[in-house]
N, C-alpha and C positions, 0 to 999 in steps of 0.2 A: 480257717474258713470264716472265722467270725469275721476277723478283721476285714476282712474281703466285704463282705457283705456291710459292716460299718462304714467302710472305706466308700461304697456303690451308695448305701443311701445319704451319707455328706454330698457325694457330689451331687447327687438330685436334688436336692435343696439346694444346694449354690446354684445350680442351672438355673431350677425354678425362680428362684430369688430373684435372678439375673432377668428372668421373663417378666417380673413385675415392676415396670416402668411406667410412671406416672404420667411420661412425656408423649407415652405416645395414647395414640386416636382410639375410642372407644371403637370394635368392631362392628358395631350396628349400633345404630342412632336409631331411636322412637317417637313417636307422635301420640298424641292422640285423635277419634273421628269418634264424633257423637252427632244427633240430631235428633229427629221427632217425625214422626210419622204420620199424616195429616186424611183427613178422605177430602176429595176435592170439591167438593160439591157441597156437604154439610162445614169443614173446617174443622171437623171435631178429630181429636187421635184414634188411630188405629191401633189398638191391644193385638198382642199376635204376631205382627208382621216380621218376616223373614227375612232380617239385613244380611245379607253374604259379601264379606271382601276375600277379591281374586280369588275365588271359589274354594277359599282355604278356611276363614275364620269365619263363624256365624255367630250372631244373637238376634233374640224375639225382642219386641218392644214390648212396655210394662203397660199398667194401664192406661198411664199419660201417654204413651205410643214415642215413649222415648230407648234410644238403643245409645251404648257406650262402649266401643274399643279402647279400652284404656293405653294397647303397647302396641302398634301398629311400626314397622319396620317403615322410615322417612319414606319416600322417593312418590314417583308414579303410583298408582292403582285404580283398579276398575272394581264399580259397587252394582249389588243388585237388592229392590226391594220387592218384597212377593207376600200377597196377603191374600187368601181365602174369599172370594166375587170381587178380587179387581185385576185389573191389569198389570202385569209383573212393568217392574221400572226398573231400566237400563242406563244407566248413570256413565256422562261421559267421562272418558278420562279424569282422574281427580289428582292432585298433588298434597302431600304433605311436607311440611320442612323440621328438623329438626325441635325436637321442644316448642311447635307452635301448632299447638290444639287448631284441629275444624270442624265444625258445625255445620251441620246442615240443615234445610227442613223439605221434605220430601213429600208431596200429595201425589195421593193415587185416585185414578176414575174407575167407577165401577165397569 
């Protein structure tokens, strides 16, 4: 019975071994999306404000009214920014590519 089970876990490591190929394509490629969040009318940052990408990931802006996605999955996506007396912002379609950080800067009207 040991051997058996000796015998099961060599081959899980060989298998596994075998799964780790350097050659092939990382499964999900990341970005990053940062910005700042502005009032439109004074210019000054919004502290607070409620960044949401594709309704899955969120963060608040600090006091500079700056937000950071550090690991965003590449491709397509839609942003929304929403602050406490102003009008929520519906951000068109956006694009990320692979390892190349975006920026944005975003004003809201009260």
């Amino acid at each position: 019975m040991k051997l058996v089970r000796l015998f099961a876990a060599l081959v899980a490591v060989v298998v596994l071994a075998a799964c780790n190929d350097s050659a092939l394509p990382p499964g999900a490629t990341y970005s990053s999306f940062s910005g700042v969040v502005l009032d439109a009318g004074t210019n000054q940052p919004l502290a607070d404000a409620l960044v949401t990408v594709d309704v899955v990931l969120t963060r608040t802006t600090d006091a500079d009214g700056k937000f950071d996605f550090r690991s965003i999955p590449s491709g397509y996506f839609d942003y929304t920014v929403q602050a406490k007396g102003y009008q929520a912002y519906q951000a068109p379609t956006s694009h990320v590519d692979p390892g190349k950080p975006l920026a944005v800067t975003v004003t809201l009207s009260h």
